[in-house]
Structures are given as C-alpha cells and as structure tokens.
C-alpha positions as CSV (number, residue, x, y, z in Angstrom):
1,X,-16.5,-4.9,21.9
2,X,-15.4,-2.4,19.5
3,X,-17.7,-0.6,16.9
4,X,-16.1,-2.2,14.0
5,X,-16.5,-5.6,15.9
6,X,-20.2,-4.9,16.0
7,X,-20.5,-4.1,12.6
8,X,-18.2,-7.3,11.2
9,X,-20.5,-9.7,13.4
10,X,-23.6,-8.1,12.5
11,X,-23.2,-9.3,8.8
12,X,-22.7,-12.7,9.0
13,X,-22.4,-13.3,5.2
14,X,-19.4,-12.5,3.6
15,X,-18.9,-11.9,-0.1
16,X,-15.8,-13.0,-1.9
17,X,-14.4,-9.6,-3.2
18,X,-14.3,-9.1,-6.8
19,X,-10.9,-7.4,-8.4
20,X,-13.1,-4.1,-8.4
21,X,-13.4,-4.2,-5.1
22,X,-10.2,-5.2,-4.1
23,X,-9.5,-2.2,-6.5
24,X,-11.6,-0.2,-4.8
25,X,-10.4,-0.5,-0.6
26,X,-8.1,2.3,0.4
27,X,-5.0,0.3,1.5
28,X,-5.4,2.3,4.8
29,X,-8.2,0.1,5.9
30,X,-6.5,-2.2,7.9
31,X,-9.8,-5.2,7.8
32,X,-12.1,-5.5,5.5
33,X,-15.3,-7.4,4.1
34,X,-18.5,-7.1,1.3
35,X,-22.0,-8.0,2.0
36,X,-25.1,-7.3,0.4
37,X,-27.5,-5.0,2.4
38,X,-31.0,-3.6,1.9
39,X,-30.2,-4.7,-2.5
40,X,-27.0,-3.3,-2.4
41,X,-23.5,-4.6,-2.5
42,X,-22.2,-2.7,1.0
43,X,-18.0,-2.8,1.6
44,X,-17.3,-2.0,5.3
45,X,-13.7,-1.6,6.3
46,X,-12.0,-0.8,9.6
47,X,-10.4,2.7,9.6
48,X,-8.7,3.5,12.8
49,X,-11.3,2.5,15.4
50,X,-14.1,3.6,13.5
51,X,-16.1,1.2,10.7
52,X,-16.7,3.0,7.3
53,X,-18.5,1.8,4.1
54,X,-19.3,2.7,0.9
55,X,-21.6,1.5,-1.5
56,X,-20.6,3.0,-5.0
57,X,-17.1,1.8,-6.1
58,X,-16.4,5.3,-7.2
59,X,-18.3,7.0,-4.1
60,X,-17.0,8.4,-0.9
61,X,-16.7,6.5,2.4
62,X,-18.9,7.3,5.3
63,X,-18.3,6.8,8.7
64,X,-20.8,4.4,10.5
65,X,-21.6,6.1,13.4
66,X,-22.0,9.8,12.0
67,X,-22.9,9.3,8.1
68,X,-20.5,12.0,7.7
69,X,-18.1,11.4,4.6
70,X,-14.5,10.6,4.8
71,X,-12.4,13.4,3.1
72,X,-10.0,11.9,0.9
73,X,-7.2,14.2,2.3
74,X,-8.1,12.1,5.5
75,X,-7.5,8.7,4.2
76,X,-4.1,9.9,2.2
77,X,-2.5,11.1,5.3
78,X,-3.2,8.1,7.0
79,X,0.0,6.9,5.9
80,X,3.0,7.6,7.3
81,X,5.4,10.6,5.5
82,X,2.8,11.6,2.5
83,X,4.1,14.5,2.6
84,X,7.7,12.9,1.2
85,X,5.9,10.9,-1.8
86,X,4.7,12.1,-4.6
87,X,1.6,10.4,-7.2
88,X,0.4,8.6,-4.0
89,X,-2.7,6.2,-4.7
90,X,-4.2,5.2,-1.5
91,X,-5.7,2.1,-3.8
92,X,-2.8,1.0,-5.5
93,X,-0.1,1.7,-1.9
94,X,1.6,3.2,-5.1
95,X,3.8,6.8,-4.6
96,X,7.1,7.6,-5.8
97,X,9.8,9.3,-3.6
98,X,12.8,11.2,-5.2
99,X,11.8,9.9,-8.4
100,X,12.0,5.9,-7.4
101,X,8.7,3.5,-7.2
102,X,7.6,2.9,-3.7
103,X,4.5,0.8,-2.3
104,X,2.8,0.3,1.0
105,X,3.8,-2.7,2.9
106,X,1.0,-3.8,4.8
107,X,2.6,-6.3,6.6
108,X,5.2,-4.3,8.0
109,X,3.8,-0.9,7.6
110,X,6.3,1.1,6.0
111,X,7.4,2.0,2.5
112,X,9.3,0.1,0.0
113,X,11.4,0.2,-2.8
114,X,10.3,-2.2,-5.8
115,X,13.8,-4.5,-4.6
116,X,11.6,-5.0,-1.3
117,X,14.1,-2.6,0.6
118,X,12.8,-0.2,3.4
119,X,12.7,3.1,2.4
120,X,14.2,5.5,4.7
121,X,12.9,8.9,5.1
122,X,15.5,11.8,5.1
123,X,15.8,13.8,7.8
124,X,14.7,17.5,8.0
125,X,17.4,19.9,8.7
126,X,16.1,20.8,11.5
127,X,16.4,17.1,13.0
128,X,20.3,16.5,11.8
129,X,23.0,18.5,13.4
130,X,24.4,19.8,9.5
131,X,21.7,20.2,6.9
132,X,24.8,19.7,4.1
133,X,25.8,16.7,5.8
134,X,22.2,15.3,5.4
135,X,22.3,16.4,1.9
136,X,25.2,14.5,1.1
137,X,24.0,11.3,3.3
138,X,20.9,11.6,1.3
139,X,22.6,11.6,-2.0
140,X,24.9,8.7,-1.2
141,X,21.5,6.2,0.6
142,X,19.3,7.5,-2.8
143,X,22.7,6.1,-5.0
144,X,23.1,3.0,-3.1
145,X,19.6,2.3,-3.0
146,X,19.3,2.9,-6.9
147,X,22.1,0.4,-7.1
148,X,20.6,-2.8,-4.5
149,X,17.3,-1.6,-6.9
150,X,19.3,-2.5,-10.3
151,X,21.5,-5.4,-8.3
152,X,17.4,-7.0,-7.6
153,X,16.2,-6.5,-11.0
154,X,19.2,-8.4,-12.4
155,X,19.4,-11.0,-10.2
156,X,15.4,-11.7,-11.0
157,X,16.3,-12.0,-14.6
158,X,18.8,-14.2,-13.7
159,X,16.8,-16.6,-11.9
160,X,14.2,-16.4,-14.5
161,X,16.9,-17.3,-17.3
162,X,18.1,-20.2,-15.6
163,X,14.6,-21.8,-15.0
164,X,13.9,-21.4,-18.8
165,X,17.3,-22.8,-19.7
166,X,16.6,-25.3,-17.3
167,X,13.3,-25.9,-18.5
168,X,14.6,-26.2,-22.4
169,X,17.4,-28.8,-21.7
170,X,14.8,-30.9,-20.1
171,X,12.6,-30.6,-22.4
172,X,15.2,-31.8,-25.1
173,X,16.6,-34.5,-22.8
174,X,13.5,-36.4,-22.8
C-alpha cells in the first residue's frame, strides 16, 4: 500500500469541498480529499507518489513524509510543456499559448484549446529537419486552429439561438 493510500484510509471522514477549496487544489494533484484534523480543516492530495496537504487556503503545501514545503516552481512544472505557456495558473489549468486560451484536461492529460481541440506543441528546431519549414507549419496549425476555434464559438451560438427560438414559438403556441 502506497503512502497516499495510508493517508486517504487513515481519515475516514470526508468533507464535501467547498468552491474555495476546489479553488484552492493545484490541478496537478491527481486525488484529492478535506477532513478536519486536530480543529483544523486539513486538504490532503496525491502528488506524484507522495501525499501533501495544506491547511491555509493561501499557504504552501507540505509533503507528508518530510514536512518540507512544496516549491511552487515544483507544482508548475508538473505539467507537461510550461515552458510553451504563458499566465499559467496551476488552480485554474488556465495558460495561454501563442496568444490563444488553453486549459488542462484532466481527463486526458494534455492541453486544450477553448473549442476542446488538442493543442499541439511546436517542435524545436533542433527536433524538425528545417527550422523554416517548422515556422511555416506552425503558422498555418496556429491559423487553422484560430479558425476550428471561431467555427466552435459560432456553432455554440447557433445552437443556443435555436433552443431560444424554439423555446419562444412554444411558448406562444400554447
């Protein structure tokens, strides 16, 4: 049994999470849970192999078996290609990558475009054979990509308009 297994039976009672702390649990932390401890509302979460918690909502996160605290550095790179995105919130899964909105998709684990389309990293020159041709490859994906994200936003408003039109004629037939 694991360490984080340990600590997630050793607190049998579980807290429903409030929206703070939901606010407040790095998307990184792949489980999860509240309980109260000693008088204090405790959230433990499973980060890698190791269990961490953290007590203040705006305090650090310690690792269990050391009581050493986890550098936030630590938990931002725990995501894949941070060092692509830019205005990265570990709480949010927010970032944005050549100037589009991207989150975290737990689920999956890999980024995404606000359309729900995968986001694909660009290659380095030194991985591509022909650093222009990547350039160029990059500029056409980041165009296309702008256009499926336009193409999803109108086809939401869409089928938002017809359920309201829908909604009114009903409404009037009856």
């Amino acid at each position: 049994m694991s360490h984080w297994e340990i600590t997630y039976n050793q607190y049998p009672t579980k807290l429903k999470p409030t929206t703070e702390d939901a606010r407040n649990i790095p998307v990184v932390f792949a489980d999860w849970f509240i309980t109260h401890n000693k008088g204090d509302r405790v959230r433990f979460a499973q980060f890698g192999d190791e269990g961490v918690w953290n007590v203040d909502p705006d305090g650090p996160w310690v690792y269990l078996k050391t009581n050493l605290t986890v550098p936030h550095e630590i938990l931002k790179n725990a995501l894949p290609y941070t060092d692509h995105l830019a205005d990265l919130d570990i709480y949010t899964r927010l970032a944005t990558y050549n100037r589009r909105n991207v989150a975290w998709h737990r689920p999956t684990q890999t980024w995404k475009y606000r359309n729900n389309r995968t986001v694909h990293f660009n290659q380095t020159p030194t991985e591509g054979t022909n650093s222009a041709l990547n350039s160029e490859e990059e500029a056409k994906s980041s165009e296309e990509s702008e256009q499926d994200e336009d193409t999803a936003q109108v086809e939401d408003l869409l089928r938002r308009t017809e359920t309201t039109v829908t909604s009114a004629i009903q409404k009037l037939s009856s």
